[in-house]
C-alpha positions as CSV (number, residue, x, y, z in Angstrom):
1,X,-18.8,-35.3,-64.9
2,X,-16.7,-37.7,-63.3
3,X,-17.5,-39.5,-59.8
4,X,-16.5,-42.5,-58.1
5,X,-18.9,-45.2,-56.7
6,X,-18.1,-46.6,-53.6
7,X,-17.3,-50.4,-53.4
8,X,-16.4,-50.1,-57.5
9,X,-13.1,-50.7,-58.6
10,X,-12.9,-48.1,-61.9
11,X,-11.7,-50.1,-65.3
12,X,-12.6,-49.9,-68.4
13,X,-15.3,-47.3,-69.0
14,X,-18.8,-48.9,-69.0
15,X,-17.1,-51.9,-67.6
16,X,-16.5,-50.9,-63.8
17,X,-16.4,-54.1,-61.9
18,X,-16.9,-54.7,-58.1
19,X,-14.3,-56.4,-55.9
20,X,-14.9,-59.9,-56.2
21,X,-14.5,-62.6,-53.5
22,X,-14.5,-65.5,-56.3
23,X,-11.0,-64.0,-57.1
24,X,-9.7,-63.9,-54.0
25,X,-10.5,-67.3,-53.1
26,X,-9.3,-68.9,-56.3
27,X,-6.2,-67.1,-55.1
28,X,-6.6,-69.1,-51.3
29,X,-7.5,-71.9,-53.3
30,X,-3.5,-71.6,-55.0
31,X,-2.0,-71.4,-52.2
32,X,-3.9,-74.2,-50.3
33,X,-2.9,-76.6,-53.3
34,X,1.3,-75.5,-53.0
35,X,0.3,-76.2,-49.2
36,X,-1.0,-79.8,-50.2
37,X,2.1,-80.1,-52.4
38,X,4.4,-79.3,-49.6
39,X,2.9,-81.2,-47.5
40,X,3.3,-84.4,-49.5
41,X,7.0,-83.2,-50.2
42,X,7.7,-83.5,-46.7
43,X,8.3,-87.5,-46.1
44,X,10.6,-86.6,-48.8
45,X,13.2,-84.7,-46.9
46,X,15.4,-85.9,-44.6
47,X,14.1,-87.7,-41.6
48,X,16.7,-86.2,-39.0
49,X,16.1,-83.1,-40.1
50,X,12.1,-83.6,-39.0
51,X,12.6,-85.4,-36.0
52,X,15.0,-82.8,-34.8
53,X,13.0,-79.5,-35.6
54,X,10.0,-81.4,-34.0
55,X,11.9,-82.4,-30.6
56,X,13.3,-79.2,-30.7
57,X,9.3,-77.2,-30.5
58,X,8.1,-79.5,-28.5
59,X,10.6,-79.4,-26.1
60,X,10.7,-75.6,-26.4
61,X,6.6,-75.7,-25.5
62,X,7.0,-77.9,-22.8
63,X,9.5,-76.1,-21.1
64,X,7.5,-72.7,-21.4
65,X,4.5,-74.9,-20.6
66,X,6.9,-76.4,-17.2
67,X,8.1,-72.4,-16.7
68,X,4.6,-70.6,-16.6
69,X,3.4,-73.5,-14.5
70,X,5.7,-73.7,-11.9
71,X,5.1,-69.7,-11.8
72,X,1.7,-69.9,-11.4
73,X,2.3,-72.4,-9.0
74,X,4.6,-70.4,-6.7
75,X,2.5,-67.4,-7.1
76,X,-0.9,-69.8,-5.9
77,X,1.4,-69.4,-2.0
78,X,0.7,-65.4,-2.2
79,X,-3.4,-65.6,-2.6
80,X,-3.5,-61.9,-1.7
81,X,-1.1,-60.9,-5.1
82,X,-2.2,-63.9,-7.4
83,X,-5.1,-62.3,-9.2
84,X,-2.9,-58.7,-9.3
85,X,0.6,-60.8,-10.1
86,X,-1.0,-63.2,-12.7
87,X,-3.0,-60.1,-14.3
88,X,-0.2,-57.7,-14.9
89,X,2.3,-60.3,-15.9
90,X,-0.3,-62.0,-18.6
91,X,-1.3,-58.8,-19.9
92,X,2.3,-58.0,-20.3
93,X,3.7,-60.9,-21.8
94,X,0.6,-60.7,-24.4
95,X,1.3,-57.1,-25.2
96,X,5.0,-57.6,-25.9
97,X,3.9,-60.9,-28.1
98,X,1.5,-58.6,-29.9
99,X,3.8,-55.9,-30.7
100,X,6.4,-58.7,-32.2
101,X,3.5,-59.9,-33.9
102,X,2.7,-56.0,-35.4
103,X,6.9,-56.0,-36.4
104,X,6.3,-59.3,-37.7
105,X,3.5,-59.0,-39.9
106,X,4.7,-55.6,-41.2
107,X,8.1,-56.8,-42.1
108,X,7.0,-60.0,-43.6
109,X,4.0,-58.1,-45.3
110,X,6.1,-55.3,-46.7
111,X,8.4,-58.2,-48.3
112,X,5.5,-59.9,-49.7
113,X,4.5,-56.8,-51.3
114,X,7.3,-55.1,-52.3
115,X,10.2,-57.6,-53.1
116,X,8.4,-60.5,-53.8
117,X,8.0,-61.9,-57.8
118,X,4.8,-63.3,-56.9
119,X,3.3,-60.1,-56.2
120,X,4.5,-58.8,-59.8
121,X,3.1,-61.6,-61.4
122,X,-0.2,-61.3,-59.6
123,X,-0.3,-57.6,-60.4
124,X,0.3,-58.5,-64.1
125,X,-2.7,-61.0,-64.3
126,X,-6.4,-60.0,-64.7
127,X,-6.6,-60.0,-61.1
128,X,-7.2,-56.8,-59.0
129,X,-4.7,-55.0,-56.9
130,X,-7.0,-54.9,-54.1
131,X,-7.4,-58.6,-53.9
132,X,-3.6,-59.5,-54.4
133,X,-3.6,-56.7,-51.5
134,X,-6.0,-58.9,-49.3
135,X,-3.9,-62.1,-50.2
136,X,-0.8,-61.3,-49.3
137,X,-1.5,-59.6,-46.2
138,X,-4.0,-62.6,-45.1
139,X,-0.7,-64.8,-46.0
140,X,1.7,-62.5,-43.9
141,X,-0.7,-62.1,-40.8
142,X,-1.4,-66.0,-41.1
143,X,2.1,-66.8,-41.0
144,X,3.4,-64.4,-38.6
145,X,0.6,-65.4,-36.0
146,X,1.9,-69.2,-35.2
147,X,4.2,-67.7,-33.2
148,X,1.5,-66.1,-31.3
149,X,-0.3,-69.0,-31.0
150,X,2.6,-71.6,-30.5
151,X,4.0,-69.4,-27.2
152,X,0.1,-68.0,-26.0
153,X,-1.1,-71.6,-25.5
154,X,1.4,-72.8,-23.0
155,X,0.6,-69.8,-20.7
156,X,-3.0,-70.2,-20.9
157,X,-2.9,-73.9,-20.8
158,X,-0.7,-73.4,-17.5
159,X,-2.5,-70.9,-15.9
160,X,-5.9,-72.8,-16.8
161,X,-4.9,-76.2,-15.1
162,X,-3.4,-73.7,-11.9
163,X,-6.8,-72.2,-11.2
164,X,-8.4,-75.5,-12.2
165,X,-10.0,-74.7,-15.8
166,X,-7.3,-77.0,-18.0
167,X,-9.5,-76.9,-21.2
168,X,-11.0,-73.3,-20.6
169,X,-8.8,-71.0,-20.7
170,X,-6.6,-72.5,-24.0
171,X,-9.7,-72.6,-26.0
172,X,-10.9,-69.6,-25.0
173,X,-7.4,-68.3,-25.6
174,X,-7.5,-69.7,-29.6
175,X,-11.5,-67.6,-29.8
């Protein structure tokens, strides 16, 4: 008779063993040491080159921020079409940002799992498919969602200091 339990990964007979979190965040706990590593790498490269990419996103969030404020502000003239105005055009610049974000992560989690060397190795080590499965598409959703959160917080910061809420609706916003 052969059945599956739920929840157990099937291996060696007699030796069925269940996913296991320990695994998965030894494999978090990898890549939050290359981060560390990077991050100490980064004084190391060339000091234009990070000045310039960091003028470059802050001045690209300060001029959304400036954009959706001024926005919000000519729309505070119309009181009768603000709430209807704000409503539709927030819920459509989220929707579009979160079906770039669904592109995103599939893309960058179907290169991760697919063309990546770090996947093969991973699948070659003791390590389960399902938690190298977790990893990389925790590391692809993670990575695709800064974009989300870099472009969402001006227009909630904006629209929070318009109706007079500056610090409720961005933090609400990152919940």
């Amino acid at each position: 008779m052969n059945f599956r339990v739920p929840g157990v990964t099937p291996g060696i007979p007699g030796r069925e063993r269940a996913p296991s979190p320990f695994r998965l965040g030894q494999l978090v706990l990898t890549r939050l040491f290359l981060f560390k590593r990077l991050a100490k790498a980064l004084p190391r490269e060339s000091r234009l080159k990070t000045v310039t990419l960091t003028g470059f996103a802050l001045a690209f969030w300060a001029g959304c921020f400036f954009a959706f404020r001024s926005g919000f502000h000519f729309l505070r003239h119309y009181p009768e079409f603000f709430d209807l105005i704000t409503y539709n055009v927030m819920a459509l610049f989220l929707f579009s940002l979160l079906l770039l974000l669904f592109i995103s992560n599939t893309l960058l989690l179907f290169a991760s799992l697919f063309r990546s060397p770090e996947t093969a190795w991973l699948l070659s080590s003791p390590v389960p498919a399902e938690d190298v499965f977790i990893h990389q598409w925790s590391l692809s959703l993670a990575f695709s969602s800064w974009a989300f959160l870099f472009l969402a917080f001006p227009l909630f910061l904006a629209y929070g200091m318009t109706t007079g809420h500056p610090l409720q609706e961005p933090l609400a916003a990152l919940l």
